[in-house]
C-alpha positions in Angstrom: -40.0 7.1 -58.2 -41.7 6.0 -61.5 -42.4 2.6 -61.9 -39.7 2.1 -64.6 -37.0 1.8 -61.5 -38.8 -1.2 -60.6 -38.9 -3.3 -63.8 -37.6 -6.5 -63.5 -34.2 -6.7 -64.7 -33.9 -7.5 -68.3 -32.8 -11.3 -69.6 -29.0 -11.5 -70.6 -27.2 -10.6 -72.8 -23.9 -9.7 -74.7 -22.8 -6.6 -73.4 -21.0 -4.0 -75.6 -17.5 -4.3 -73.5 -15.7 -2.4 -76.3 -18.5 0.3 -76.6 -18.2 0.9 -73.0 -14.9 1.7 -72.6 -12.2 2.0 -75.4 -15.0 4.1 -77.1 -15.0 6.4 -74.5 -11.2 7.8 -75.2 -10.1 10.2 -77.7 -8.5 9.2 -80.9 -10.1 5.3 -80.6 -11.5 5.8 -83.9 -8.6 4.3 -85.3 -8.5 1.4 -82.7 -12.2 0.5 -84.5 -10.7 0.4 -87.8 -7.6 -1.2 -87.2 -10.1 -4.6 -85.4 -12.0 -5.0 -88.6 -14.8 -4.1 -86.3 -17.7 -3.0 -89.2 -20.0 0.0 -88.9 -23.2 -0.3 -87.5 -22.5 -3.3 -85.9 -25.4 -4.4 -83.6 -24.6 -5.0 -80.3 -27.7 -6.2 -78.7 -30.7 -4.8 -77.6 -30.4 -1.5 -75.7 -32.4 -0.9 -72.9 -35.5 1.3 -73.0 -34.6 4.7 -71.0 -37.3 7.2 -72.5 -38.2 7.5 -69.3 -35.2 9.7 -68.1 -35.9 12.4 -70.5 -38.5 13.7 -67.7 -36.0 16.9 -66.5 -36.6 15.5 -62.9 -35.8 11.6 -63.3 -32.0 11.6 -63.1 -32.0 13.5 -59.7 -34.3 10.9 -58.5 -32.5 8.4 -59.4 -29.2 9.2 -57.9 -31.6 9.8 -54.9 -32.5 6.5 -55.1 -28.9 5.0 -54.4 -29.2 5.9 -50.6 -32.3 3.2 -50.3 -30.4 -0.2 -50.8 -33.2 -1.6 -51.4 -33.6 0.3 -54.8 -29.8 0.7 -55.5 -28.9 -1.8 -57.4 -32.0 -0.9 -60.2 -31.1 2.7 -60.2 -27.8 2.7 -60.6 -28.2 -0.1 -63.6 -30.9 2.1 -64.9 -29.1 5.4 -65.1 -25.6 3.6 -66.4 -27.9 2.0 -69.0 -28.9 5.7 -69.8 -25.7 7.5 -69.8 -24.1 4.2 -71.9 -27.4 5.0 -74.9 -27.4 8.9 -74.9 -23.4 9.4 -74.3 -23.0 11.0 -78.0 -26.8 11.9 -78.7 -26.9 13.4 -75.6 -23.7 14.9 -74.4 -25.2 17.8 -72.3 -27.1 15.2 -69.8 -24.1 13.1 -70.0 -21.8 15.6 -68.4 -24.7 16.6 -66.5 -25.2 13.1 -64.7 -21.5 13.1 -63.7 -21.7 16.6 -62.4 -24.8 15.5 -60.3 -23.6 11.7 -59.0 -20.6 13.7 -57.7 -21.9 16.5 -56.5 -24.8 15.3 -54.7 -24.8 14.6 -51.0 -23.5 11.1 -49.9 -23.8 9.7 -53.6 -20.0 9.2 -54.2 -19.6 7.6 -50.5 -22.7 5.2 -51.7 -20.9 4.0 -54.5 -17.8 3.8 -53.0 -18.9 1.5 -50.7 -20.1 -0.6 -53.8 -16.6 -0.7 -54.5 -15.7 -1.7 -51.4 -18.4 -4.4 -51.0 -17.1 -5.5 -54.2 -13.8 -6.4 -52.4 -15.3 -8.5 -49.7 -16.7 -10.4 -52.4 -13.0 -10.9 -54.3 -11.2 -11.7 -51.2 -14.1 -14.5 -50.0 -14.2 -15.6 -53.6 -17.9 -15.4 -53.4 -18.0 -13.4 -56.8 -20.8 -13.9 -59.4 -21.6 -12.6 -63.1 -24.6 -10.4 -61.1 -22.0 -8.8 -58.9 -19.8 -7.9 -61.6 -22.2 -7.0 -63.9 -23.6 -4.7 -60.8 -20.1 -2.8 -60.3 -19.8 -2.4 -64.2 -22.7 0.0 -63.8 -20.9 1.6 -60.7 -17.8 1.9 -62.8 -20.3 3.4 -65.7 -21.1 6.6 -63.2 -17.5 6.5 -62.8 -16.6 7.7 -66.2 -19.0 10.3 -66.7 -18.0 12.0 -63.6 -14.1 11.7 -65.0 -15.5 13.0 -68.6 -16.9 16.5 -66.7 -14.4 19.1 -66.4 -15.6 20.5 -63.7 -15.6 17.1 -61.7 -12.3 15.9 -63.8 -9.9 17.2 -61.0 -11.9 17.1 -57.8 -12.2 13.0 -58.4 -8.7 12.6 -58.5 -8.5 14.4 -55.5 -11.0 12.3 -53.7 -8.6 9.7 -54.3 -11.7 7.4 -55.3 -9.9 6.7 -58.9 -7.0 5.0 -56.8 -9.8 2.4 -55.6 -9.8 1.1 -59.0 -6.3 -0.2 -59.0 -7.1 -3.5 -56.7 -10.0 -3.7 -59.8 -7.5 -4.0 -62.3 -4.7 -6.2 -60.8 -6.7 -9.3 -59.5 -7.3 -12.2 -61.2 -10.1 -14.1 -61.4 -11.2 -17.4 -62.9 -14.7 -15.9 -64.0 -14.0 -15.1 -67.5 -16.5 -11.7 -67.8 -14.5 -10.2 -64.5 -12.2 -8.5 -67.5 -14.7 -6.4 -68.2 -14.2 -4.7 -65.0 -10.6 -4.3 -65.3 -11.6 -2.6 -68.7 -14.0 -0.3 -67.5 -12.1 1.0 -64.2 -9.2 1.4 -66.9 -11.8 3.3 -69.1 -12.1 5.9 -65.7 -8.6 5.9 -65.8 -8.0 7.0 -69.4 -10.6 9.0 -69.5 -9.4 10.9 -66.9 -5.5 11.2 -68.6 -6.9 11.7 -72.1 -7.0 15.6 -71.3 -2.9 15.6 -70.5 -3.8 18.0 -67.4 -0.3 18.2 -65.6 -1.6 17.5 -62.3 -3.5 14.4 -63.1 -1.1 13.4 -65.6 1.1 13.9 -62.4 -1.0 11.9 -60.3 -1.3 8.8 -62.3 2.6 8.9 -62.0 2.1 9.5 -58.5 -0.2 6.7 -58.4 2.3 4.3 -60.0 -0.1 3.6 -62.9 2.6 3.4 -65.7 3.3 -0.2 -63.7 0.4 -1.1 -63.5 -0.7 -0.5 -67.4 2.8 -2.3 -68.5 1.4 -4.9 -66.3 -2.1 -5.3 -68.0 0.1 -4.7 -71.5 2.1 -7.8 -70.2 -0.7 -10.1 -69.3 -4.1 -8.9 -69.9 -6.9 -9.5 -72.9 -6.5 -7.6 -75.7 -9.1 -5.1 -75.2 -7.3 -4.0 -72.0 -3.9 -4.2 -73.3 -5.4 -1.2 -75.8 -6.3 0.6 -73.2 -3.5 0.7 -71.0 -1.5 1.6 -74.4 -4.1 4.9 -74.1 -2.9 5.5 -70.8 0.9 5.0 -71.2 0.8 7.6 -74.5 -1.3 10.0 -72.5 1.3 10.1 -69.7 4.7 10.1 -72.0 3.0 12.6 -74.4 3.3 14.9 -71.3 6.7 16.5 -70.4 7.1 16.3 -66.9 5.5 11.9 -67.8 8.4 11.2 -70.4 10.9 12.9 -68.3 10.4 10.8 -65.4 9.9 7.6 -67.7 13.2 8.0 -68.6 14.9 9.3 -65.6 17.6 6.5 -65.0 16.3 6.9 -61.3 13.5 5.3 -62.9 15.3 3.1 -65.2 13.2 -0.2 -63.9 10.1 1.8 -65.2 11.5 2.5 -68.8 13.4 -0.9 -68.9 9.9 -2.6 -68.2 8.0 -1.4 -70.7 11.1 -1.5 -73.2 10.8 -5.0 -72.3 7.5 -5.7 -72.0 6.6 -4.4 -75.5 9.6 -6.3 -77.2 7.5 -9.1 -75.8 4.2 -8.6 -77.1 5.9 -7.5 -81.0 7.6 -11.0 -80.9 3.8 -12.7 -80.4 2.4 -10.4 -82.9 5.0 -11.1 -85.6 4.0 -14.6 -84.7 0.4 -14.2 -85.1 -0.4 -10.7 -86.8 -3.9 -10.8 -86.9 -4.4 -11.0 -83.0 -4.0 -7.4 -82.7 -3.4 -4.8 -85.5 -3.9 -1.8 -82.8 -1.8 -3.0 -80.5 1.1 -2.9 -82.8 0.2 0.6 -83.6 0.1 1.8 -80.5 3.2 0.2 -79.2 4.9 1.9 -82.6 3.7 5.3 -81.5 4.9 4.6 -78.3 8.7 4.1 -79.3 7.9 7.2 -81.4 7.0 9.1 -78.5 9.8 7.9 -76.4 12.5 8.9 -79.3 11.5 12.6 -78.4 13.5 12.3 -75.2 17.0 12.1 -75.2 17.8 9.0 -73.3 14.5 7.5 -74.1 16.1 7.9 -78.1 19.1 6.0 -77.0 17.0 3.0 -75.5 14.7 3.0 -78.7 17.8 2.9 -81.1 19.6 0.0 -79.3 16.4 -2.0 -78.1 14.0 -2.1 -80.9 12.4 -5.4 -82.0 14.4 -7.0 -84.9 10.7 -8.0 -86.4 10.3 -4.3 -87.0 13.5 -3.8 -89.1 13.3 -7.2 -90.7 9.5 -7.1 -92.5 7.8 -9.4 -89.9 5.1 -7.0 -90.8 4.7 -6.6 -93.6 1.6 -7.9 -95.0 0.3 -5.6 -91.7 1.2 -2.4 -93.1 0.0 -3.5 -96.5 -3.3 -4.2 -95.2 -3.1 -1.0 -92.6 -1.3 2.2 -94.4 -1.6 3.9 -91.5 1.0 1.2 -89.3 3.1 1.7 -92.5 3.3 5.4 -92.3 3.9 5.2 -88.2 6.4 2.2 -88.9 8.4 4.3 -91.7 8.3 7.4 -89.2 10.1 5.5 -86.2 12.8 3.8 -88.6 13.2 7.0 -90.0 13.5 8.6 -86.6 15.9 6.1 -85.2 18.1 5.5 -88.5 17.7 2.0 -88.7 18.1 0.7 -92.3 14.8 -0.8 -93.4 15.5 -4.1 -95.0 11.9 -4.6 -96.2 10.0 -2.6 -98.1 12.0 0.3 -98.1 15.8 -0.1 -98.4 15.2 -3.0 -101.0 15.1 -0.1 -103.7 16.9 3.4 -102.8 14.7 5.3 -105.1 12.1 4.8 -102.4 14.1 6.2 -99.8 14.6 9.2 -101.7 10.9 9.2 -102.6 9.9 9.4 -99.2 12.4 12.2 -97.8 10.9 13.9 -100.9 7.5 13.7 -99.8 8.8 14.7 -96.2 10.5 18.2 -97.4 7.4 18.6 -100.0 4.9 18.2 -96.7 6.7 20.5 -94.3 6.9 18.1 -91.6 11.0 18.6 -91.9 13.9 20.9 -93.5 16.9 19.2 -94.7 20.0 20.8 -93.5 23.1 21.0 -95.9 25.8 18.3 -94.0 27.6 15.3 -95.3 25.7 12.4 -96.9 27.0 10.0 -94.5 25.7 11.9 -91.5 22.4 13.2 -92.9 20.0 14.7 -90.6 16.4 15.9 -90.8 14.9 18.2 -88.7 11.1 17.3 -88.0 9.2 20.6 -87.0 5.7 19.2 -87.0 4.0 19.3 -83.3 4.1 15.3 -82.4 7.5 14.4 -84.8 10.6 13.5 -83.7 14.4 13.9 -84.6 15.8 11.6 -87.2 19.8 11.2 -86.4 20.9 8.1 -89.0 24.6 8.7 -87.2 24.3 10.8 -84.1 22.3 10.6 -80.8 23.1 14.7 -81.0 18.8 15.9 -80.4 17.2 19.2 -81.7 
């Protein structure tokens, strides 16, 4: 193998957490603008990887993980690769997860990081190196989710259910979140595409408990994350309708719950986390597409979202505005601030709504007004009937 594999390992340094995972899902361009986070933001020195343009160098490497002797550097080498060329370089990207699982023995290898990695939790022996180490593992992880042709055949494998122990423990070392956000990275990454049978087995998988969890107590990178996840799976038909099956009614209870939680912390402090309040509001959006998931909205929703706890948010973000108007609109809650203050603006917005063909206004009484929303991801507004279209 070239000599590059054997380079000492670099000094440390910050790490791109953020980069490296909530990056990595669709529609988190908006997460980026909604943290203030500004363009071209340097995030440390990347590592120098012209070596793996050579066509040969990436199979080497992955060869390379069956000699523990020159695991940990290849695997660290090749992560650092796939994290740099990602976007320049999406063919080898997709490539590299087609060839770590597809290649013989490589997926048992770094399973059995994984596993190594739970000796170390359970003994408490766990350092920054360690972690740092299964990052990278976690790294191959999601490039094998992001192939299509390897999207389904890892769930299969069950190796994605591995990550779960990842996510749930606690740890007093304060970088051991980056884990949890990476193996719930692989886990977006792989619900992102809404295919019914992984969407299925996430459910399966009891991973709607486990992100309301890491929505409940986790950083707030993670919390983003696991909002990904949790839209993902209630976006999808057969997801929603077993949310809010009442078999299930601790699951949709739960979250209901869980969310009221973290709007009454934002409303206390709104500038901890602009994105999170967006993504719980779509959430409650998403949920007022299902019958009884409507009811639960209507009679739980947060008092600060009726009573302009945000509203220097959605002056600042237009976008949490829009998404806040939509679900008040959807549920028929009377907007005390900034709408229902002044009833011209009501009208001005159902205006804007009939001009913009995202709803037809059927001829009934004034008092029991209803819009029909016939755009793709809308919702039924019903100001004085639970009665769905």
């Amino acid at each position: 193998m070239e000599e590059g594999l054997r380079d000492p390992e670099p000094q440390e340094e910050e790490q791109p957490w953020e980069e490296r995972t909530l990056s990595l899902l669709q529609d988190s361009k908006i997460d980026q603008e909604l943290s203030g986070e500004k363009e071209g933001k340097k995030w440390g020195k990347k590592h120098k990887v012209k070596w793996m343009k050579r066509p040969m160098t990436m199979p080497q490497a992955i060869l390379e993980f069956l000699d523990e002797d020159l695991r940990e550097n290849a695997i660290r080498y090749l992560s650092n690769y796939l994290f740099e060329k990602r976007e320049e370089d999406p063919d080898n990207y997709y490539r590299a997860g087609f060839l770590v699982f597809n290649s013989c023995a490589t997926m048992s290898v770094l399973l059995q990081e994984i596993t190594g990695f739970y000796v170390k939790m359970v003994n408490e022996t766990l350092n920054v190196r360690s972690i740092k180490r299964l990052a990278n593992v976690l790294t191959l992880f999601q490039s094998v989710a992001a192939n299509g042709e390897t999207m389904q055949k890892f769930v299969d494998s069950c190796v994605p259910n591995f990550l779960v122990p990842l996510i749930l423990f606690e740890s007093k070392i304060e970088v051991f979140d980056n884990i949890r956000a990476i193996a719930l990275s692989v886990i977006g990454i792989l619900c992102q595409g809404r295919e019914p049978s992984i969407i299925q087995w996430a459910i399966e998988s009891d991973m709607v408990e486990v992100c309301r969890t890491i929505v409940e107590t986790g950083s707030e990178l993670t919390k983003v994350i696991a909002m990904h996840i949790l839209e993902a799976i209630l976006q999808d038909g057969f997801g929603i309708s077993y949310v809010c099956n009442p078999i299930c009614d601790h699951l949709l209870k739960g979250l209901i719950e869980t969310w009221d939680k973290q709007i009454s912390l934002l409303a206390i402090d709104q500038d901890l986390s602009p994105r999170l309040l967006f993504h719980i509001i779509r959430c409650y959006i998403i949920l007022c597409k299902h019958d009884r998931g409507y009811v639960i909205v209507m009679n739980s929703l947060p008092d600060a979202l009726t009573n302009g706890s945000f509203h220097e948010v959605m002056e600042e973000f237009p976008v949490i505005r829009n998404l806040m108007h939509q679900l008040l609109l959807n549920i028929g809650k009377i907007v005390e601030h900034p709408i229902s203050s002044d009833p011209v603006q009501v009208h001005t917005v159902k205006e804007k709504m009939l001009e913009s063909g995202l709803c037809i206004y059927d001829s009934v009484p004034t008092n029991a007004m209803v819009l029909k929303l016939i755009a793709h991801d809308q919702v039924t507004f019903l100001p004085s009937s639970l009665q769905c279209y």
